[in-house]
C-alpha positions in Angstrom: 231.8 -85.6 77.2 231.0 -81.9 77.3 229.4 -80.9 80.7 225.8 -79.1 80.1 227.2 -75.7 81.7 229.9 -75.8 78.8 227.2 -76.8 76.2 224.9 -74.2 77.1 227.9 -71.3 77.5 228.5 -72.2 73.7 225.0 -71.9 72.6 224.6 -68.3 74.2 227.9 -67.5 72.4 226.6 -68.6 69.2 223.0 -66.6 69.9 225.0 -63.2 71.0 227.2 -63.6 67.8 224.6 -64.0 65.9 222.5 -61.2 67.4 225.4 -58.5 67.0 226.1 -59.7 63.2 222.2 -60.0 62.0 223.0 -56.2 60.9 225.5 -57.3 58.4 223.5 -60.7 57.4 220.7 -58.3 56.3 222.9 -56.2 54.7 224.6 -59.3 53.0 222.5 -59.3 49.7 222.7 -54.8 49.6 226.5 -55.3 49.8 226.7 -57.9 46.9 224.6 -55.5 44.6 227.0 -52.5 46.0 230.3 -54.5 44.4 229.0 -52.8 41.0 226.2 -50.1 41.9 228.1 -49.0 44.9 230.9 -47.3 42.6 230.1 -44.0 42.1 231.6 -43.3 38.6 229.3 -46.9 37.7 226.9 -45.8 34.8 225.6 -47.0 31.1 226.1 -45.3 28.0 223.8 -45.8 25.3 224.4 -45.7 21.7 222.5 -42.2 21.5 225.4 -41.1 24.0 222.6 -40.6 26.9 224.4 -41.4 30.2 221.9 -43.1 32.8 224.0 -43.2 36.7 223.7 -46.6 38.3 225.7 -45.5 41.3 223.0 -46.2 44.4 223.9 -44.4 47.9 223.2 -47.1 50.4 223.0 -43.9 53.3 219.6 -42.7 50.7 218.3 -46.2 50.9 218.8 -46.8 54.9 216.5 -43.0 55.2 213.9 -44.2 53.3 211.0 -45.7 53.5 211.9 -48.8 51.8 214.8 -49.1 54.8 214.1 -52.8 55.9 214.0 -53.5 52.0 216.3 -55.2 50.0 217.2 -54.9 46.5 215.5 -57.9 45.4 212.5 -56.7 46.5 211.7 -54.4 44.0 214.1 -55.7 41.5 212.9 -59.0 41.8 214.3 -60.5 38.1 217.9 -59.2 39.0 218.8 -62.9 39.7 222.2 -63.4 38.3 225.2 -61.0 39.2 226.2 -59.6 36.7 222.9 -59.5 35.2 222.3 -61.4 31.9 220.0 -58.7 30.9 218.9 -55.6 32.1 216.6 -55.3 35.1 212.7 -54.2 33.9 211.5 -51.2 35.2 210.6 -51.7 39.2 206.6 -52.9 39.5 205.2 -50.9 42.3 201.8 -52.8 42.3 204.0 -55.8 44.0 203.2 -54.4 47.2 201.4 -51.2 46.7 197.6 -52.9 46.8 195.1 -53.2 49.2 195.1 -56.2 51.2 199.3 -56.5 50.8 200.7 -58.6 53.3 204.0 -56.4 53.5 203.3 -53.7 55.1 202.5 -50.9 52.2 199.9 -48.2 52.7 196.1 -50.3 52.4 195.3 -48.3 49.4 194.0 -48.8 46.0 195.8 -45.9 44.5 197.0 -47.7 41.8 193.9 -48.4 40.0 193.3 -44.5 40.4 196.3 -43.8 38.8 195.5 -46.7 35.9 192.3 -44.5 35.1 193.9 -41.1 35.2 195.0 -39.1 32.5 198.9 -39.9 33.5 198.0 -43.4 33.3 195.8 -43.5 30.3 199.1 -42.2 28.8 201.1 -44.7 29.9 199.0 -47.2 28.2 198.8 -45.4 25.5 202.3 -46.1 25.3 203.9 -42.5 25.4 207.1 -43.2 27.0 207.4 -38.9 28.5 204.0 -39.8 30.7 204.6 -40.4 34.5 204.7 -43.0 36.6 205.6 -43.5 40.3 209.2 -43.0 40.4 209.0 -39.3 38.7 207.1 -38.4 41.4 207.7 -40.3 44.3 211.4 -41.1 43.8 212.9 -43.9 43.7 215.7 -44.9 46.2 215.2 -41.7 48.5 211.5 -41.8 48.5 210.4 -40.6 51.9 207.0 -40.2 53.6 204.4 -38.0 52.3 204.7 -36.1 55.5 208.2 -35.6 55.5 209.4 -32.2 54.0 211.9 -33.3 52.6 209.5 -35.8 50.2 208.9 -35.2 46.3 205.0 -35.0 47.0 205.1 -33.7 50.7 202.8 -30.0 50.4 205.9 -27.9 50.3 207.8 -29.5 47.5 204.8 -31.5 45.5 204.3 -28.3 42.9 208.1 -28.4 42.4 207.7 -32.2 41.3 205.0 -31.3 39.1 206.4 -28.6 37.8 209.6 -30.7 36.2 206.8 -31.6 33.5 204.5 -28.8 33.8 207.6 -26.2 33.9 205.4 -23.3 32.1 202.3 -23.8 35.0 204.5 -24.2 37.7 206.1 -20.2 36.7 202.6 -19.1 36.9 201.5 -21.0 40.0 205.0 -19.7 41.7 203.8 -16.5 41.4 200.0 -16.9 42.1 198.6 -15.5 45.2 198.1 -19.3 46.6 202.5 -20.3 45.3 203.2 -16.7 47.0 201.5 -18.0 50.2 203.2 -21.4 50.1 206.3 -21.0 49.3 206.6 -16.5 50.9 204.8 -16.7 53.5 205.1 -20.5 54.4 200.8 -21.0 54.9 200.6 -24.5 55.2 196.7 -24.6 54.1 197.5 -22.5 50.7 197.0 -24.9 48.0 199.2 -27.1 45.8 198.6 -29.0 42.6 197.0 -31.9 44.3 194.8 -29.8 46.0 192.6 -28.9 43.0 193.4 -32.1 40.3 194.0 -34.6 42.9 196.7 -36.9 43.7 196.6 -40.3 41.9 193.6 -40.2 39.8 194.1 -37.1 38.3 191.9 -36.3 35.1 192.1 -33.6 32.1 189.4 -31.2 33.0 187.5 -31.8 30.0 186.6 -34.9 32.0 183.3 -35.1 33.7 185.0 -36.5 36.6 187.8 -34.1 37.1 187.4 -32.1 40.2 188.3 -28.9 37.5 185.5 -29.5 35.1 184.0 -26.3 34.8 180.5 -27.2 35.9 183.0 -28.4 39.2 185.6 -25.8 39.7 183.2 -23.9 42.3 183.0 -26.8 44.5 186.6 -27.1 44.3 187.9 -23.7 45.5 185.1 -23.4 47.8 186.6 -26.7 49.7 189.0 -23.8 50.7 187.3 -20.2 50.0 184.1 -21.3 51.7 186.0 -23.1 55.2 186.1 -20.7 58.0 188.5 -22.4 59.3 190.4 -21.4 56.6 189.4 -18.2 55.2 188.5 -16.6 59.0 192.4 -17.3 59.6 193.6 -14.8 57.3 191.0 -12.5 57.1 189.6 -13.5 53.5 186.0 -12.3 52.6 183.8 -16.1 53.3 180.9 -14.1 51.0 182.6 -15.1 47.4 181.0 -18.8 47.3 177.7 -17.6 48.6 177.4 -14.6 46.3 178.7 -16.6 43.5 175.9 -19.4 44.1 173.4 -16.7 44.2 174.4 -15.0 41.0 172.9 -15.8 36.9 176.1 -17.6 36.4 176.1 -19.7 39.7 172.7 -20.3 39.4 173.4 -21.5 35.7 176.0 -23.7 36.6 173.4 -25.6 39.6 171.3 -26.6 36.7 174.4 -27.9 34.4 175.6 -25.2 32.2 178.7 -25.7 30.8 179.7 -22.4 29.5 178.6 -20.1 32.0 181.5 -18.4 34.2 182.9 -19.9 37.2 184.9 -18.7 39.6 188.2 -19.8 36.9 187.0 -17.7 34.4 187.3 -14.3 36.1 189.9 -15.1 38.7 192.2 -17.1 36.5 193.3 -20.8 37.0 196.8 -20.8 37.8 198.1 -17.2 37.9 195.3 -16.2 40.6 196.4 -12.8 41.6 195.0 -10.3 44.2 192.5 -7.8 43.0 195.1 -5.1 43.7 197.5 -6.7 41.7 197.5 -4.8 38.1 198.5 -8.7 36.7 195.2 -9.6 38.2 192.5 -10.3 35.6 190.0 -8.9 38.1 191.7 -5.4 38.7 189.9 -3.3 38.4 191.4 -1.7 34.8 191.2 -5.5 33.3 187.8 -6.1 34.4 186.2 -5.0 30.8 188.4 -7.2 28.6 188.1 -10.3 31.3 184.3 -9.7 31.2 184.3 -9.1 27.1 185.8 -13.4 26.4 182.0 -13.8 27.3 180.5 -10.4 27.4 181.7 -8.9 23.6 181.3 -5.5 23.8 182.2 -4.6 27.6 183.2 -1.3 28.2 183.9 -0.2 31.9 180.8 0.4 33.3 181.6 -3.0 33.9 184.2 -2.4 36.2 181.7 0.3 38.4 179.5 -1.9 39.1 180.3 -4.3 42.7 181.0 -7.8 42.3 179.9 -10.7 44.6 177.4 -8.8 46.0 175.2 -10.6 48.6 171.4 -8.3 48.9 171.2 -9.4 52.1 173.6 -6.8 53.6 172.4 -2.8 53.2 176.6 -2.2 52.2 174.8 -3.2 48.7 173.2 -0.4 48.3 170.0 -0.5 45.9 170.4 -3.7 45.5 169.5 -4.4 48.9 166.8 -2.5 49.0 165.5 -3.8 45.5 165.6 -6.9 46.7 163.8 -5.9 50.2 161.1 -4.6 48.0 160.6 -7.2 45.5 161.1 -9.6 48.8 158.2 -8.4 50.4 156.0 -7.3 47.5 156.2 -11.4 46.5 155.2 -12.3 50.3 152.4 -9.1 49.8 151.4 -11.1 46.4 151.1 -14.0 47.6 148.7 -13.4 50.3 146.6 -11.2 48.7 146.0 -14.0 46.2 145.1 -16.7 48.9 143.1 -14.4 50.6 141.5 -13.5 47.3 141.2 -17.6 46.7 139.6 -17.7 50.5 137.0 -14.9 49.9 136.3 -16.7 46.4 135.4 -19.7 48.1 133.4 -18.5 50.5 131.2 -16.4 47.9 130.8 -19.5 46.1 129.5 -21.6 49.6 127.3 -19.0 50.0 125.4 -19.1 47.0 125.2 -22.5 46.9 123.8 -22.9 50.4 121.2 -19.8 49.0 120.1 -22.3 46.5 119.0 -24.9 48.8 117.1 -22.9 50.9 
């Protein structure tokens, strides 16, 4: 008979071999699929000729956030090796739902992305639209925070951009792609940072955060933030001014056509004033003005724009607006008083009548 020291030697022999392999048991179903996919010259040709790589680099897989994953996961109906038919398309709504038990973000991003334009598209059955994996990846997708991610703020323009190629040239050379990617300002805005992340909408949507009766609350998330603005020195009076203008004024009460801050500065090709690209230099001012204004010559240009009649740097207008400021308050009182003298008149002759 074994002795119950021997018995129990054996049993932590077993445990510490079993601890120092669980590594390669976890990696057990990876390296079956790596038999074919690990091959790097491992691809499909289709009759068209288009070559799609099925080579997967298990070092890309082990970096991202999908690490403790294996295939089967996501590929859940690769069942057989080798497969009887090819794999569908990887579901991402599996885990990515609020309330998932594995371990995925608690968000409902998903059902964002169902109602946005990208996946109206999708439903619509147009096969170019995106979905996850064009923009997050899909073996080497990484965290949202690392740089090195597809949507992280550094690179999510560039992602994008592999659809958008034409708005991404203009954005790259924008005042807000020359302060991302030039001068590396982490709070100069991307893509996202106007249409949104998953539920982005075509801005003839009501909903879109780039409708035009929105697109002043949008850049003033940024252009009104003194946190933001005060930073680098960028005049804080353009919202306020704007507000206080015809056209912001219009807008407040629903106006669709009436400038916004889009229609003068540009939407993706924002420039600096100085710039001579810039629709608001000073020489383009007349024909940015004339695609509402027909007719503008550059007296338009002489004329100070966002000016706030608070401050005396506006010149007449400030005092114009002192004037008809206090000539209202003047107004005003001179008419209750007027009311008040009325009224008493009135008290009088009735109380002359009763005596």
């Amino acid at each position: 008979m074994l002795s119950l020291g021997r018995i129990s030697r054996s049993l932590i022999i077993i445990l510490i071999l079993l601890l120092t392999n669980s590594y390669s048991w976890a990696l057990l179903p990876i390296q079956k699929c790596l038999i074919c996919h690990g091959k790097r010259d491992f691809k499909k040709t289709y009759p068209d000729g288009k070559v799609k790589p099925l080579y997967v680099d298990p070092l890309i897989i082990e970096k991202s956030v999908h690490s403790k994953k294996i295939c089967t996961d996501c590929h859940f109906d690769a069942v057989e090796i080798p497969h009887s038919k090819t794999p569908e398309r990887v579901q991402c709504t599996r885990c990515h739902y609020k309330g998932n038990p594995e371990g995925a973000p608690q968000s409902d991003a998903y059902l964002e992305y169902r109602e946005s334009i990208h996946g109206r598209a999708v439903t619509a059955g147009n096969a170019a639209a995106p979905v996850c994996q064009d923009c997050h990846g899909t073996h080497d997708i990484l965290h949202t925070k690392n740089p090195l991610s597809r949507v992280s703020h550094g690179r999510v323009a560039e992602t994008c951009g592999r659809c958008h190629m034409s708005i991404f040239a203009q954005y790259r050379k924008s005042i807000h792609g020359v302060a991302l990617y030039e001068r590396k300002i982490p709070e100069s805005p991307d893509c996202t940072s106007c249409h949104g992340e998953h539920g982005i909408r075509s801005p003839k949507d009501p909903t879109s955060p780039v409708y035009p009766t929105k697109v002043t609350k949008t850049c003033s998330s940024c252009h009104e933030e003194e946190g933001i603005v005060g930073k680098y020195g960028i005049r804080t009076e353009q919202v306020e001014t704007y507000k206080e203008s015809f056209h912001g004024i219009a807008i407040r009460y629903g106006a669709r056509t009436v400038a916004n801050c889009a229609s003068c500065h540009g939407v993706h090709d924002i420039r600096p004033p100085e710039d001579p690209l810039s629709s608001v230099y000073i020489k383009n001012i007349p024909q940015t003005c004339g695609k509402c204004h027909p007719g503008a010559n550059i007296n338009y240009a002489r004329g100070k724009i966002h000016v706030n009649p608070k401050k005396k740097e506006s010149g007449i207008v400030y005092w114009v607006s002192l004037f008809f400021k206090y000539f209202t308050f003047t107004v005003i009182l001179s008419l209750i008083a007027h009311i008040f003298l009325d009224l008493y008149r009135r008290v009088q002759e009735l109380r002359e009548k009763r005596t």
